[in-house]
C-alpha positions as CSV (number, residue, x, y, z in Angstrom):
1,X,42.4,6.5,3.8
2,X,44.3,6.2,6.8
3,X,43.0,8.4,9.9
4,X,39.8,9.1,8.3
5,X,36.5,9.3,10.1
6,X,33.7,7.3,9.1
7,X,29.9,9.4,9.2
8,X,28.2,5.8,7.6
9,X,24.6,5.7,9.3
10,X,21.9,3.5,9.3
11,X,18.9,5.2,8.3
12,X,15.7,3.3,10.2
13,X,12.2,3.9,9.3
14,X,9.1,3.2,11.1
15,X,5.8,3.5,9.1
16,X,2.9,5.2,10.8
17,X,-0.3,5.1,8.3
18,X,-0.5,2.5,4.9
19,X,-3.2,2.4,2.4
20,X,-2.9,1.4,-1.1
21,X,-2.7,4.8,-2.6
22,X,-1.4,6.7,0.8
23,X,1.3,6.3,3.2
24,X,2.9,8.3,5.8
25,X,6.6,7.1,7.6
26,X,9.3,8.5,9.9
27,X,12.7,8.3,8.6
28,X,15.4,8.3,11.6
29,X,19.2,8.4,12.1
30,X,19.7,10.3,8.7
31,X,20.4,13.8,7.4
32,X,18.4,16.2,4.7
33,X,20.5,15.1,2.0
34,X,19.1,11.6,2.0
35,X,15.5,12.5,2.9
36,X,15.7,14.8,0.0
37,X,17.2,12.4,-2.5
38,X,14.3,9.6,-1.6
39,X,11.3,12.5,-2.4
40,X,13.0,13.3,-6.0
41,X,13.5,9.5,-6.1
42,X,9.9,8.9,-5.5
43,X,8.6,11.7,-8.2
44,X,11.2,11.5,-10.8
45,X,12.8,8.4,-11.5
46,X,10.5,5.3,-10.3
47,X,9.4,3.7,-13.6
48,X,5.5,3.0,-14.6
49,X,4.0,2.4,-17.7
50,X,2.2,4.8,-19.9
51,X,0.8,5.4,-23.2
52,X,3.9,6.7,-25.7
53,X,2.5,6.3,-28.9
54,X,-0.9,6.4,-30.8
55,X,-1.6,5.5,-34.2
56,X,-5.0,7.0,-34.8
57,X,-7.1,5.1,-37.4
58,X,-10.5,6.7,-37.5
59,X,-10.8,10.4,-35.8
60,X,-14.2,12.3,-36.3
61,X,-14.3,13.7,-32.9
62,X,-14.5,17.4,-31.9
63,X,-11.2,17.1,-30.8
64,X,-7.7,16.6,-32.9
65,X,-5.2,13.8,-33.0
66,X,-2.5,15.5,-31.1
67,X,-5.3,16.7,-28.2
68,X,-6.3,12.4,-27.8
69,X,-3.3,11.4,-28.0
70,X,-1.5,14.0,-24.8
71,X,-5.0,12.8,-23.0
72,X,-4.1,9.2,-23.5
73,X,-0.9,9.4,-22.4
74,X,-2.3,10.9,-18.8
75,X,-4.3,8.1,-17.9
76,X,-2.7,6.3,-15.5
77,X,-1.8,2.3,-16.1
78,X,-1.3,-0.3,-13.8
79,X,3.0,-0.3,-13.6
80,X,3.6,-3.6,-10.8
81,X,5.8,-5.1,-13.4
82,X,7.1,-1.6,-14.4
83,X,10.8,-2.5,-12.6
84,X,11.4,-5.4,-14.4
85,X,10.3,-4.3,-18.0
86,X,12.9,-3.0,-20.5
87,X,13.1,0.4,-21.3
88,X,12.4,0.6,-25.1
89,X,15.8,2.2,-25.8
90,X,17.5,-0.6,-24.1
91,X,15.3,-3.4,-25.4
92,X,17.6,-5.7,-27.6
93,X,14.7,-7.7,-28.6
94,X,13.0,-5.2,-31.1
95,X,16.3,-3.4,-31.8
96,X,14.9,-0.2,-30.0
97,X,11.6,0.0,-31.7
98,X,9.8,-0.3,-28.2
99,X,7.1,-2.2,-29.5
100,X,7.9,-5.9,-28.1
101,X,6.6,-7.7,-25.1
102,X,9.3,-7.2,-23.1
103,X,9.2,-3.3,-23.0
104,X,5.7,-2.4,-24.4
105,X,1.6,-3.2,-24.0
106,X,-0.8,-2.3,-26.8
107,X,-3.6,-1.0,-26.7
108,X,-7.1,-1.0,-28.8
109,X,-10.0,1.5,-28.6
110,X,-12.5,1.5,-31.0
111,X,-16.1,3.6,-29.7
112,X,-18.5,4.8,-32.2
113,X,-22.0,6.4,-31.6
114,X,-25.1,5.9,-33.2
115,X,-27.9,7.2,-31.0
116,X,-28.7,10.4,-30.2
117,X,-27.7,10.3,-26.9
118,X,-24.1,12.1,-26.0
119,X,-21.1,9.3,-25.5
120,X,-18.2,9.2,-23.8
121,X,-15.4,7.8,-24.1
122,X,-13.5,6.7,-21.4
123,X,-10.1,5.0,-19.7
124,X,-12.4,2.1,-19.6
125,X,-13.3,1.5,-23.3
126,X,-9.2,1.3,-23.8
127,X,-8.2,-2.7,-24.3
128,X,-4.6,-4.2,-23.1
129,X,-2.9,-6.9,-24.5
130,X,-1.3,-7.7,-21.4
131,X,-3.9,-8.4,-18.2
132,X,-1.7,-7.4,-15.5
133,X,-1.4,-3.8,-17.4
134,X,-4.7,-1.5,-17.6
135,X,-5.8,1.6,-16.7
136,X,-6.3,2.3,-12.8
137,X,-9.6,2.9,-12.3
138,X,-10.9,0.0,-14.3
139,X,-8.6,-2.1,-12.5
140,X,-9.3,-0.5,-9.1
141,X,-13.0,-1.1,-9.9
142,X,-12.7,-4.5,-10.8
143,X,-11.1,-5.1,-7.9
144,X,-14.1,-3.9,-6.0
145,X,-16.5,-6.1,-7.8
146,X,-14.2,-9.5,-7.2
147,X,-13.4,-9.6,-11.1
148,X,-10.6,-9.8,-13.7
149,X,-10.3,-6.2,-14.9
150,X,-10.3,-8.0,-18.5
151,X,-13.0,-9.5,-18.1
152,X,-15.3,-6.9,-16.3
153,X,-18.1,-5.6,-17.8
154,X,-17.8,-1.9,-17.9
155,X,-21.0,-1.1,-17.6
156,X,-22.5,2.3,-16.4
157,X,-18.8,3.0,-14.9
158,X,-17.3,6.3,-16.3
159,X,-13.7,6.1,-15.9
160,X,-11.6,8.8,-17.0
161,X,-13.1,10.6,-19.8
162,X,-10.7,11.3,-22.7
163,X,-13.5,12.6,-25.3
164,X,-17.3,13.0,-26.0
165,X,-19.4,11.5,-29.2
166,X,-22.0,12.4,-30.9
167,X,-24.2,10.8,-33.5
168,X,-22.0,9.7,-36.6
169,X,-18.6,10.4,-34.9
170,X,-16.6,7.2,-34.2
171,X,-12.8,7.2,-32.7
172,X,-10.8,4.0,-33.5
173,X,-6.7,3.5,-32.6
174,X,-3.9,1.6,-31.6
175,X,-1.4,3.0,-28.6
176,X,1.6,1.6,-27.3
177,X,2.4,1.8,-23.5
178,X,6.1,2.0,-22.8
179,X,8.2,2.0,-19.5
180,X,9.7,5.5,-18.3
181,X,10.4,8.1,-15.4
182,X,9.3,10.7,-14.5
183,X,12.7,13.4,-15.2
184,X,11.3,12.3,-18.9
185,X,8.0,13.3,-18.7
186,X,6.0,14.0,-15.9
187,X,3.2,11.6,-17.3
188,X,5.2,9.0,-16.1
189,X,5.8,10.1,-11.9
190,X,3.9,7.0,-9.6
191,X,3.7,10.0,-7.1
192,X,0.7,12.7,-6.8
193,X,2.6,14.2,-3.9
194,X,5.8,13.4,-1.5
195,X,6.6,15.7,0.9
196,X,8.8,15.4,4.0
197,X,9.0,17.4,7.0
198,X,11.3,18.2,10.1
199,X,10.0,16.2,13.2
200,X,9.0,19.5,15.5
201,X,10.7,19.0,18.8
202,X,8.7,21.5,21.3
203,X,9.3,23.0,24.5
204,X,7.1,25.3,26.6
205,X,8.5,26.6,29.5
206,X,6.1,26.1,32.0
207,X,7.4,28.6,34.9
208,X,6.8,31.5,32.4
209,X,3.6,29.5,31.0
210,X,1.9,30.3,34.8
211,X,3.0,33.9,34.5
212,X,-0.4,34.2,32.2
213,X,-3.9,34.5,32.8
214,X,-6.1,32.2,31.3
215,X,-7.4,34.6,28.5
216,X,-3.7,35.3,27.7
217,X,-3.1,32.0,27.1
218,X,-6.1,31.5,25.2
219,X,-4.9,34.3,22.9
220,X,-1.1,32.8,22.9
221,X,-2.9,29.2,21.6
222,X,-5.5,31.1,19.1
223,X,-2.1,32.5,17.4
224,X,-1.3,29.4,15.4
225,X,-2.3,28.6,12.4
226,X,-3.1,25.2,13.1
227,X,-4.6,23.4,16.3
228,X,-0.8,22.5,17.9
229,X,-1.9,23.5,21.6
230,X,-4.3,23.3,23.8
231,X,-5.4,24.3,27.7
232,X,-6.1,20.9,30.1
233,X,-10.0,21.8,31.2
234,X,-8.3,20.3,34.9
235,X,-5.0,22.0,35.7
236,X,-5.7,24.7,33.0
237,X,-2.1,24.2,31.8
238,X,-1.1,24.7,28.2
239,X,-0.1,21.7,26.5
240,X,1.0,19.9,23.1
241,X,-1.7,18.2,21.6
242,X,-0.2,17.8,17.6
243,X,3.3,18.7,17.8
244,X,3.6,17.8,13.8
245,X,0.3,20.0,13.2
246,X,2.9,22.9,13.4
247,X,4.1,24.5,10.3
248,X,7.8,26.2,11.3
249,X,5.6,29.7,10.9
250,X,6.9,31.0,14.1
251,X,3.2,32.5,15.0
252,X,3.3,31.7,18.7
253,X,7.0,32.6,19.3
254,X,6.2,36.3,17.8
255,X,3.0,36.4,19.5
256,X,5.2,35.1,22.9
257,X,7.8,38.3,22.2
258,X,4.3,40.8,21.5
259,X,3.3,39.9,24.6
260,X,6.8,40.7,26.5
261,X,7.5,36.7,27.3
262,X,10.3,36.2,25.1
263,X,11.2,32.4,25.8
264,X,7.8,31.3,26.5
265,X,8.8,28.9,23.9
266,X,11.7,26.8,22.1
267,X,10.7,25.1,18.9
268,X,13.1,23.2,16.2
269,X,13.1,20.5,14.1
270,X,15.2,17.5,14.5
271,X,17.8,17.3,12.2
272,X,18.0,13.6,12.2
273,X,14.5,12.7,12.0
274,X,12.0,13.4,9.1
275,X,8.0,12.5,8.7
276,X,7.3,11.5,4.5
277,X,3.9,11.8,3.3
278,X,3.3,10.0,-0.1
279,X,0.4,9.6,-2.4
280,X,0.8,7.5,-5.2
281,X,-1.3,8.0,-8.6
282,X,-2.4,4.6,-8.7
283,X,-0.4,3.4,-11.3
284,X,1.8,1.3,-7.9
285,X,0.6,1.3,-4.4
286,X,2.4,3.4,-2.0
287,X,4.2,1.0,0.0
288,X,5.6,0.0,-3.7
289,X,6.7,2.9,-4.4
290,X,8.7,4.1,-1.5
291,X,10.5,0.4,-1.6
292,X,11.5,0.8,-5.0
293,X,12.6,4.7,-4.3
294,X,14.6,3.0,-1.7
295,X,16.0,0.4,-4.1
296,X,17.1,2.8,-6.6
297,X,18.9,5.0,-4.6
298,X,20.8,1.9,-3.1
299,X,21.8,1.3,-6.7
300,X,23.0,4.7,-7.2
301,X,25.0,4.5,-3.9
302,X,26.8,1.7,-4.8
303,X,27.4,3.1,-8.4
304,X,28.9,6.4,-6.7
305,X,30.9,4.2,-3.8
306,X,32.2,1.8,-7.1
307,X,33.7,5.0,-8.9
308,X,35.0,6.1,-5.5
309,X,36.6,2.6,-4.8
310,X,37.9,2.7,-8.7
311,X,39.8,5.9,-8.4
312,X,41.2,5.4,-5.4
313,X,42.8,2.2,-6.7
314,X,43.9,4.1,-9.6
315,X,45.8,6.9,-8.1
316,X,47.2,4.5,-5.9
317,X,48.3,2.8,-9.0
318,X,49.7,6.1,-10.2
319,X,51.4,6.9,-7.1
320,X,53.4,3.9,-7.4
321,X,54.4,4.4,-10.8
């Protein structure tokens, strides 16, 4: 469109902190909107893998079919090759059955007890098909020891319990792990947590600061919540010491205005600039999950600019008719 202004930015972000289940990243030259659509992104439409169905052979546990079977589908299952699987309503190579290679794992567990001894029955008694697909703690544990998680010996390792057996009682099953998001069911989200926050921009003003006594400022700092100032033991001056420690709870600006120093203080976030946390479940690492948050929300860009470009070509179309 002729005359029309272009707002097209390029969002930049520098990571701060990586681990394999924790990261933590600024995200520049961007507005809300954006920051908001990668954190739903993250939670609700990454794909992992995760126990869908369970045929239950052999149940003579306290606890009923329907009770194992919600527990199963919680435990939380390696998903690095969760992008390129087929979901199982799309899978043209078992006519939407969701039980082929290409969109599902199965699963064995068979655990039966005959001591007198209490037994659980954990993540770690489940068996894949497919290596590269097991539950996250046996795989994070194998890890540890230098193994192949099919191949490790589970030993005196717990994992996550799913149900306790007693003398006599046995528990014997087939699951099928499928691909999915979480807006389908939350057993599905990669992400424990994702939050973002306004980068704080703070400024004291220092001529008013000296108007105080030391005990006054003391007071002034005590005020927040959190541990965002602090008083130099040499020039006794109050400074920043974690300007992202603050929580937008306007504490010290009330406690500035109780005190009769309206001013004191100027704090607001930038609106350009945003701080993500992000903790991933385990079933991808962190960094893998922002990247493919990042990746899907290109693809729905493009799919929203594609309609855009296609209507515009079609009332042009129209015009000239």
């Amino acid at each position: 469109m002729e005359g029309a202004v272009s707002y097209q930015r390029f969002p930049k972000v520098r990571i701060r902190e990586i681990k394999d289940d924790y990261m933590k990243f600024e995200l520049r030259e961007t507005d809300a909107s954006i920051a908001n659509a990668l954190r739903r992104v993250m939670i609700a439409e990454v794909p992992t893998v995760a126990i869908d169905l369970v045929e239950i052979e052999v149940n003579s546990t306290v606890l009923n079919d329907e009770f194992i079977a919600h527990r199963l589908g919680l435990v939380p299952l390696t998903s690095d090759d969760a992008m390129r699987m087929r979901l199982s309503r799309d899978c043209d190579s078992c006519d939407g059955d969701g039980q082929c290679e290409f969109c599902s794992v199965e699963f064995h567990l068979n655990v039966s007890c005959d001591s007198d001894q209490t037994l659980d029955v954990t993540s770690a008694d489940l068996r894949s098909t497919e290596p590269r697909v097991c539950p996250v703690d046996v795989a994070a544990r194998a890890l540890s020891l230098g193994v192949d998680s099919t191949s490790y010996d589970t030993g005196d390792h717990r994992g996550i319990l799913i149900v306790k057996l007693r003398r006599g009682q046995e528990l014997r099953l087939r699951a099928i792990a499928r691909k999915g998001i979480g807006k389908d069911h939350a057993k599905w989200s990669p992400a424990a947590t994702v939050t973002f926050m306004y980068e704080p921009e703070i400024h004291i003003n220092e001529e008013l600061m000296e108007t105080l006594t030391l005990e006054e400022k003391r007071n002034w700092i005590d005020s927040s919540p959190t541990k965002v100032f602090d008083i130099d033991p040499n020039t006794h001056q109050v400074v920043v010491v974690d300007a992202e420690a603050y929580t937008y709870d306007d504490e010290v600006i009330k406690k500035a205005e109780a005190m009769g120093k309206p001013g004191l203080i100027e704090i607001y976030g930038k609106e350009d600039s945003f701080i993500f946390t992000v903790e991933s479940t385990g079933a991808i690492k962190a960094y893998q999950l922002v990247i493919n948050a990042i990746e899907i929300l290109r693809q729905k860009l493009d799919a929203v600019r594609l309609q855009d470009s296609e209507e515009s070509d079609f009332g042009e179309l129209s015009a000239h008719l």
